[in-house]
C-alpha positions as CSV (number, residue, x, y, z in Angstrom):
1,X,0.0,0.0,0.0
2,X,1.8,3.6,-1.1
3,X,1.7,6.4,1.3
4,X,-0.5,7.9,-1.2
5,X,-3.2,5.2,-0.8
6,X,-2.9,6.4,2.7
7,X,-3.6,10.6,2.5
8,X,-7.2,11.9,2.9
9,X,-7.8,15.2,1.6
10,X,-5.8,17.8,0.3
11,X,-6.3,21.4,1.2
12,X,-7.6,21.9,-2.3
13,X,-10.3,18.9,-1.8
14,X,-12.0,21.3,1.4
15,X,-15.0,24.1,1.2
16,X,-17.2,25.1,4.0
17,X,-19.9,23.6,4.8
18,X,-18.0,19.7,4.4
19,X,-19.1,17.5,7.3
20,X,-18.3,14.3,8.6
21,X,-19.1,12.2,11.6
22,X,-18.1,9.1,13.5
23,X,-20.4,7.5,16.5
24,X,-19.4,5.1,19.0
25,X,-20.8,3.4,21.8
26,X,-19.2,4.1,25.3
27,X,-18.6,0.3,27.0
28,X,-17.4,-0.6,30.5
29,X,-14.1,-1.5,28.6
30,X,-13.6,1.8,27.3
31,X,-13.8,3.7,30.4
32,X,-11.6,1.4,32.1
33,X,-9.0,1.4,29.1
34,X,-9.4,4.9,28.8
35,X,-8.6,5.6,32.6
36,X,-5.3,3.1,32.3
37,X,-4.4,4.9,29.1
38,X,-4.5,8.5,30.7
39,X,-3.9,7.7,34.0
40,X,-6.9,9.3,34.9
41,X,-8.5,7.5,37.6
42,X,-11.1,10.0,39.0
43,X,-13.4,7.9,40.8
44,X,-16.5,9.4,38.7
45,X,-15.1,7.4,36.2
46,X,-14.5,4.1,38.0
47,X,-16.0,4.1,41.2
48,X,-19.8,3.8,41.5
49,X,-20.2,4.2,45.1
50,X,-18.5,7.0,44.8
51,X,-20.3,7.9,42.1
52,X,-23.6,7.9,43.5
53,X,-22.7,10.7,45.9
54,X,-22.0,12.5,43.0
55,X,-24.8,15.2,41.0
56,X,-24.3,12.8,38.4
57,X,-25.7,10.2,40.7
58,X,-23.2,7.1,38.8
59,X,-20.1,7.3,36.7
60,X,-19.9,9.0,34.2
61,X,-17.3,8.4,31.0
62,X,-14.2,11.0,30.6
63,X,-15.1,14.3,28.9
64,X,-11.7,13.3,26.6
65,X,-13.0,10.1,25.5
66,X,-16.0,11.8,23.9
67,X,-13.2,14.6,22.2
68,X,-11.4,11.3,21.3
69,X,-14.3,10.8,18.9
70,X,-13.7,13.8,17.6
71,X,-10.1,13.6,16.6
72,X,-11.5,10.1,14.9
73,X,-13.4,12.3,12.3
74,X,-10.4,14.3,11.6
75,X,-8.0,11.2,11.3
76,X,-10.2,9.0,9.2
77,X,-12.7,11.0,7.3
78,X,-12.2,14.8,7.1
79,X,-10.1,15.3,6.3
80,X,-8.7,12.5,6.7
81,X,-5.3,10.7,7.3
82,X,-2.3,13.2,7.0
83,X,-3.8,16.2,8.4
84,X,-2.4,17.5,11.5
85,X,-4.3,19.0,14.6
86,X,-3.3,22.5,15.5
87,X,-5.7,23.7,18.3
88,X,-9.1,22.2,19.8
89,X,-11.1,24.4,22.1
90,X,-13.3,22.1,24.2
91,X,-17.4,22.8,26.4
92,X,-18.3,20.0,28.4
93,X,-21.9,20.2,28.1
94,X,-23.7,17.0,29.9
95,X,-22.2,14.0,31.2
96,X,-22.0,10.6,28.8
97,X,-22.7,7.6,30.4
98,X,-21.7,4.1,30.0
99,X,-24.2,2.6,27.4
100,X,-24.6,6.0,25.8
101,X,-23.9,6.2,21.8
102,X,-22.0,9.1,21.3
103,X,-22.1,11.1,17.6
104,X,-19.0,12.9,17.2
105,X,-19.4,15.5,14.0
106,X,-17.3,18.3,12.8
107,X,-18.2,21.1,9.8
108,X,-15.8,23.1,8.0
109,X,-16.2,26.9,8.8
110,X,-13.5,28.8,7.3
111,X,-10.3,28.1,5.3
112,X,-7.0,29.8,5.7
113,X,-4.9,28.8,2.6
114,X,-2.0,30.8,3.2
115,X,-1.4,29.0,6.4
116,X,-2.9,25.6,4.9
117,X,-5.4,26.1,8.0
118,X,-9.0,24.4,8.2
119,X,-11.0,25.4,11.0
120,X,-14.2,23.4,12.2
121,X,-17.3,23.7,14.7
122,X,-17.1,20.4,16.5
123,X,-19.9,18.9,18.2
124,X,-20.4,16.0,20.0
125,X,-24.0,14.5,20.6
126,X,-26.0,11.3,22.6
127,X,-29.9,11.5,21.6
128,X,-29.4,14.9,19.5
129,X,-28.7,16.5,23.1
130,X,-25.2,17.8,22.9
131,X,-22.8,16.6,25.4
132,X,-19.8,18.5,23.8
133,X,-18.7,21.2,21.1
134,X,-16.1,23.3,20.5
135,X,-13.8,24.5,17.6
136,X,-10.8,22.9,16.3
137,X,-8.2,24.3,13.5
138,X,-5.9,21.2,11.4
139,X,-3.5,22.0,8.9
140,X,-4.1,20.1,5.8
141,X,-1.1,19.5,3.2
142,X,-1.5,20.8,-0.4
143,X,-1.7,18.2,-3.1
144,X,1.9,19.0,-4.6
């Protein structure tokens, strides 16, 4: 397989208003992967007696793994392997629970093609009730 075979987009490829989404749902095994992976070990995540004493009365997944999703539309559809993340702002809006199918999407908003910039609105969702959005800015290589 050539590195080509590999690349998704080119900068030339993009126009506002491109979308692109990925959903997923959130296991028991993810959260406890997740935590090992990070090292975060809150026990919101993994505790449910603790949990419970919680305002989210029971664990709750991490806020990353739902901003993981997003970063899963950028590196496998738009656009696509070989761009490059440059900045992600991040609202945690509602919790996401284990069981609950999260819909990561992101849509092009502007273009900066002097810097090879693409910015996008990105959104994560469970049940159309956002959970997540925020704006994110990749550079995207020129096709050459």
């Amino acid at each position: 397989m050539s590195a080509e075979s590999l690349h998704g987009l080119y900068f030339e490829d993009l126009s506002v208003g491109q979308t692109a989404s990925f959903a997923k749902t959130v296991t028991e095994a993810d959260v406890v992967a997740f935590a090992g992976i990070s090292g975060d070990f809150n026990p919101v995540h993994i505790n449910e007696e603790f949990a419970q004493s919680t305002p989210f009365k029971g664990r709750i997944a991490h806020g990353m793994l739902s901003a993981a999703f997003i970063s899963t539309v950028f590196g496998t559809r738009l656009p696509g392997p070989g761009s490059i993340y440059v900045a992600q702002s991040l609202k945690f809006k509602a919790p996401v629970r284990i069981g609950d199918t999260v819909t990561a999407q992101v849509e092009l908003i502007a273009l900066v093609p002097e810097r090879k910039f693409a910015t996008f609105k990105t959104t994560a969702t469970v049940d159309g009730k956002v959970v997540l959005e925020g704006e994110a800015t990749l550079r995207v290589e020129r096709r050459e």
